[in-house]
C-alpha positions, 0 to 999 in steps of 0.5 A: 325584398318587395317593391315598397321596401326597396324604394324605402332603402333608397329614400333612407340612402338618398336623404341620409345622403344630403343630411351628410353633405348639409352637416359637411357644409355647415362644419366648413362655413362654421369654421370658415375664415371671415372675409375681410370687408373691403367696401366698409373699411378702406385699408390704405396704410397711407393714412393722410399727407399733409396738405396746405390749405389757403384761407376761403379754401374749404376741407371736404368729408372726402378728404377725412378719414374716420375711424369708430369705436364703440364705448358702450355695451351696443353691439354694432353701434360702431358699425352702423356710425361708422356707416353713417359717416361714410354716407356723408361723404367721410372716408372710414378707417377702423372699427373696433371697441373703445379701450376700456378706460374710455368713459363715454355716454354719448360721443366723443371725438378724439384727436392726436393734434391741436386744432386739428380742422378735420376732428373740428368737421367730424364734431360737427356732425355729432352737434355743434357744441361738441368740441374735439378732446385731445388725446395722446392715444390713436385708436385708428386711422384718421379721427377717432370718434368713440360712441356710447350707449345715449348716442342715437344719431348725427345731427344735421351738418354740413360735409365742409368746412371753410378754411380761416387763415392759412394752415397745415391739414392731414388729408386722406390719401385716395386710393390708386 
């Protein structure tokens, strides 16, 4: 066996070599666990306490959480409002698909209580006219806002709202 012919068999030893260590990688990420996204989605189990605010007092996104669900063929369009909430200060809850009864073209916010002055603030950033629908079914933590295919982005708002008279507000608990 010459020179030439032994540097050969070690080349072909050597990237076979990594070829078998690349396919090892590649077969354990595949099926690797997906790392929970701790950043993205606050996962307090607490989900509001219950706050009185004064009238003149005013509601702040931080003090509301959002969960989002996609109710269009989108992919990740959930994700990305869910994002867009989060930069405006809201705290995020669920991410998830809409159930499939939900019949959304644009947005919807959904809330489990009557006049519920942190679904009102949530609605804001989609638009001043839309109004919050009642719903007996919670999706996720905090408000539930449901997303279809026509929504495009958040409208110009404000992070807060002022209090009228008196009342009762879910308000997210920080984390300790």
């Amino acid at each position: 066996m010459g020179r030439r012919e032994l540097t050969t068999a070690v080349t072909m030893l050597v990237l076979c070599g990594i070829l078998a260590a690349a396919a090892l990688w590649g077969w354990q990420s595949l099926f690797a666990e997906i790392p929970n996204d701790e950043v993205a989605v606050d996962k307090d189990p607490r989900s509001c306490t219950t706050k009185r605010l004064r009238a003149g007092e005013k509601l702040r996104s931080s003090q509301v959480r959002v969960s989002v669900f996609n109710g269009g063929s989108q992919t990740g369009l959930a994700d990305t409002t869910l994002a867009a909430l989060r930069q405006r200060g809201f705290r995020t809850g669920d991410v998830g698909n809409a159930p499939i009864d939900a019949e959304v073209q644009r947005v919807q916010v959904w809330s489990t209580e009557e006049n519920d002055l942190g679904a009102r603030l949530v609605a804001r950033q989609f638009g001043k006219k839309l109004r919050v629908r009642f719903s007996d079914q919670d999706l996720g933590p905090g408000v539930d806002v449901v997303v279809g295919n026509d929504f495009r982005r958040l409208a110009p708002a404000k992070s807060a709202l002022r209090v009228r008279k008196a009342q009762d507000v879910c308000v997210s608990v920080k984390r300790s």
